[in-house]
VMD Tcl script that draws the C-alpha trace (Angstrom):
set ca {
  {-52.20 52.12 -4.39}
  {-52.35 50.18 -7.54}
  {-55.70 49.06 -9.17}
  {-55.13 45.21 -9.18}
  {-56.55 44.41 -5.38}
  {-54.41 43.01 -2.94}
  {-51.02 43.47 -3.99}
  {-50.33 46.41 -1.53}
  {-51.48 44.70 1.29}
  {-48.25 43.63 3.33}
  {-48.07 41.72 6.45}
  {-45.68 43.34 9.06}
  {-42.98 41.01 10.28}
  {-44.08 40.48 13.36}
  {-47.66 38.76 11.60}
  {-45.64 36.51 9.20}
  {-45.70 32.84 10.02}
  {-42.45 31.02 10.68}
  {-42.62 28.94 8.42}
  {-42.93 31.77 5.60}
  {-40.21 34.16 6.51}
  {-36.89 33.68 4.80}
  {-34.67 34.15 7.96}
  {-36.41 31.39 9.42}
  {-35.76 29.19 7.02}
  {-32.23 27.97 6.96}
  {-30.76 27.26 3.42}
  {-30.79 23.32 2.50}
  {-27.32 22.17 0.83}
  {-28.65 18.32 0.11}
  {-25.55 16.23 -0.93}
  {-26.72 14.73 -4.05}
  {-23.95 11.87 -4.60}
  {-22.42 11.26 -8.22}
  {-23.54 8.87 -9.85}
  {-22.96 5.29 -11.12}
  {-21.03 6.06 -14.36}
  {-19.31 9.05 -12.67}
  {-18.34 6.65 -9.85}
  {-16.81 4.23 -12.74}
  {-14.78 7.05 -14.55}
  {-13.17 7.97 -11.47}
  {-12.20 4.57 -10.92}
  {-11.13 3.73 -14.33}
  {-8.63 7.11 -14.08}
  {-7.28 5.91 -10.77}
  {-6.72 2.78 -12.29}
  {-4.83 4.07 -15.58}
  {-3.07 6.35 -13.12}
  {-2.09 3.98 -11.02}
  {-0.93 1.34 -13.76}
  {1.11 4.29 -15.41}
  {3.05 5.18 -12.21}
  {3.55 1.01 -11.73}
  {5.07 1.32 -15.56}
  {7.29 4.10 -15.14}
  {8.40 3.43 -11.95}
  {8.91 -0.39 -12.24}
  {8.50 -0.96 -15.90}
  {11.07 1.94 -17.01}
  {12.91 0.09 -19.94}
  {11.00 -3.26 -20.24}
  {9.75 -2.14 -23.67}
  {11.64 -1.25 -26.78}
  {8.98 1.39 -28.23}
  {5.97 3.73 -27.37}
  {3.19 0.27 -28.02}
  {5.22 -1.59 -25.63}
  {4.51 0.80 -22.84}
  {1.42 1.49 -23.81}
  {0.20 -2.58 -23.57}
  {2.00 -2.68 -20.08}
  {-0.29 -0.14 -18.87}
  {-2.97 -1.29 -20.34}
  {-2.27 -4.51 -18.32}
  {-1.41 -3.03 -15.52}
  {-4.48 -0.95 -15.25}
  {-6.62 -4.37 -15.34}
  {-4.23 -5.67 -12.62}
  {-5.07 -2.46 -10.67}
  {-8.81 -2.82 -11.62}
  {-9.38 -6.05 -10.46}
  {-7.37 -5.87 -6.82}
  {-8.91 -2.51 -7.15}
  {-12.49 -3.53 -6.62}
  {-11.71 -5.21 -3.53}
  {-9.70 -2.77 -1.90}
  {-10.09 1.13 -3.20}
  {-13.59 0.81 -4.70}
  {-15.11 0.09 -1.11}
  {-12.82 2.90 0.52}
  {-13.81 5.36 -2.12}
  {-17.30 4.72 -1.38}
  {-16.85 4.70 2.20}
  {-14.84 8.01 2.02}
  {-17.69 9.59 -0.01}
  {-19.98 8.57 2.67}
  {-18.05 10.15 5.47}
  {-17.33 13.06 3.77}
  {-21.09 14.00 2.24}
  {-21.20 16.86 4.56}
  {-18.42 18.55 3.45}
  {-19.37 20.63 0.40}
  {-15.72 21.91 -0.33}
  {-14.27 19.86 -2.92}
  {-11.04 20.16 -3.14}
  {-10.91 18.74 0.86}
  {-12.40 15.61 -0.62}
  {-9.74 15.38 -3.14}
  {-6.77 16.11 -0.30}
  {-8.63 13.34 1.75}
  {-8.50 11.00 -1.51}
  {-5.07 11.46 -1.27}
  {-4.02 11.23 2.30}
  {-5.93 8.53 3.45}
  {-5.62 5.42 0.66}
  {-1.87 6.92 1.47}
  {-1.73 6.24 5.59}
  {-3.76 3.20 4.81}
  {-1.43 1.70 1.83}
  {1.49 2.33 3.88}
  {0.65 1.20 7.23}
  {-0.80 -2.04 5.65}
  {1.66 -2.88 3.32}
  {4.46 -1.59 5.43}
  {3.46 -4.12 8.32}
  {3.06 -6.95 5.67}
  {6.44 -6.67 4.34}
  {8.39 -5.18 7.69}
  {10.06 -2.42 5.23}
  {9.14 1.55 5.76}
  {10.12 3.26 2.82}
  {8.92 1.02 -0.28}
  {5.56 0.69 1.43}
  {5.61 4.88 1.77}
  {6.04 5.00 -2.22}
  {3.29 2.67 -2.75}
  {0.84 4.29 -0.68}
  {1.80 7.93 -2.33}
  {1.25 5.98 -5.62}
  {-1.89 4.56 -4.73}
  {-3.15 7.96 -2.67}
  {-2.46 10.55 -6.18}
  {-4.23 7.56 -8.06}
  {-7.30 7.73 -6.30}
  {-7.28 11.72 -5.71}
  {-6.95 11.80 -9.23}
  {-9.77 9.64 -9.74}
  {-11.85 11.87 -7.29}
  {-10.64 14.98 -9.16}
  {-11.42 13.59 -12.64}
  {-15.40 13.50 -11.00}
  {-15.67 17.00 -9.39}
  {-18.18 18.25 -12.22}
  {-20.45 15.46 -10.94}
  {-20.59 15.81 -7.17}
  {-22.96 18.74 -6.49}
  {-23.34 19.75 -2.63}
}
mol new
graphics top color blue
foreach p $ca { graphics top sphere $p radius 0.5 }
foreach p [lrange $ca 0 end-1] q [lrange $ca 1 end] { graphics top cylinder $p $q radius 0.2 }
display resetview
C-alpha cells in the first residue's frame, strides 16, 4: 500500500473491458506509402539504370572517351524517362498498390524485378516474334526498376 490513493487498486482480468486489454487489441501495421519525391528518385535511378545498361550493352564503343559515355546516358536516361512515364511509372504505382500489405521489403524489390521482366518480355517478345532479345530487355528493364524500388526502401515504412 502506497500513500498516493488509487494506484494499488487493480482490476482482475476478467473485469477489464475489451477494448482496454492488450491481447484484445491486435497490433495495427498501417502501410504508410512513400512519398512524392521518394516516388521520383526511384524513378530517376531506374531510369539512369536503365539508360546505362542501354549504353553498355548497345552503345559499347560509340564514344571515344569517358564524356562521350557519359552524354549517351544522359540521353538515354531522358529516352527512358519519357517512354518511362507511360509505361513503368503506372506499373510501379500499380505494383505498390497491390503489394501495400506486404510489409517485407525485399519481396517488393524481387517483385520489381520479376514482373516489369514477364511483362517486358511477353510484350515485346510478341511485338517483334523473337524470344531471346525480348528476354534481355525485360531483365534490363526488371533490375532497372528493382533498383529503383531498392534505392526507396528507407522511405516505405509498413
Amino acid at each position: 500500500m502506497t500513500d498516493k490513493g488509487g494506484d494499488d487498486v487493480v482490476l482482475p482480468p476478467a473485469l477489464i473491458p475489451a477494448q482496454a486489454s492488450p491481447a484484445a487489441v491486435a497490433p495495427q501495421h498501417q502501410y504508410v506509402p512513400p512519398g512524392p519525391l521518394a516516388v521520383a528518385l526511384g524513378y530517376g535511378v531506374a531510369c539512369i539504370v536503365l539508360a546505362a545498361i542501354a549504353t553498355i550493352v548497345v552503345g559499347w564503343g560509340t564514344s571515344r572517351d569517358f564524356w562521350g559515355y557519359v552524354w549517351t546516358v544522359i540521353v538515354a536516361a531522358f529516352y527512358a524517362a519519357g517512354l518511362g512515364l507511360f509505361t513503368a511509372l503506372p506499373l510501379a504505382l500499380l505494383l505498390g498498390w497491390f503489394l501495400r500489405g506486404v510489409q517485407h521489403q525485399g519481396l517488393h524489390v524481387l517483385a520489381f524485378f520479376i514482373v516489369p521482366l514477364l511483362l517486358g518480355w511477353v510484350i515485346i517478345g510478341l511485338s517483334v516474334h523473337a524470344v531471346l532479345v525480348p528476354l534481355l530487355m525485360g531483365v534490363a528493364i526488371g533490375f532497372a526498376m528493382a533498383a529503383g524500388r531498392a534505392t526507396i526502401w528507407p522511405f516505405a515504412r509498413a
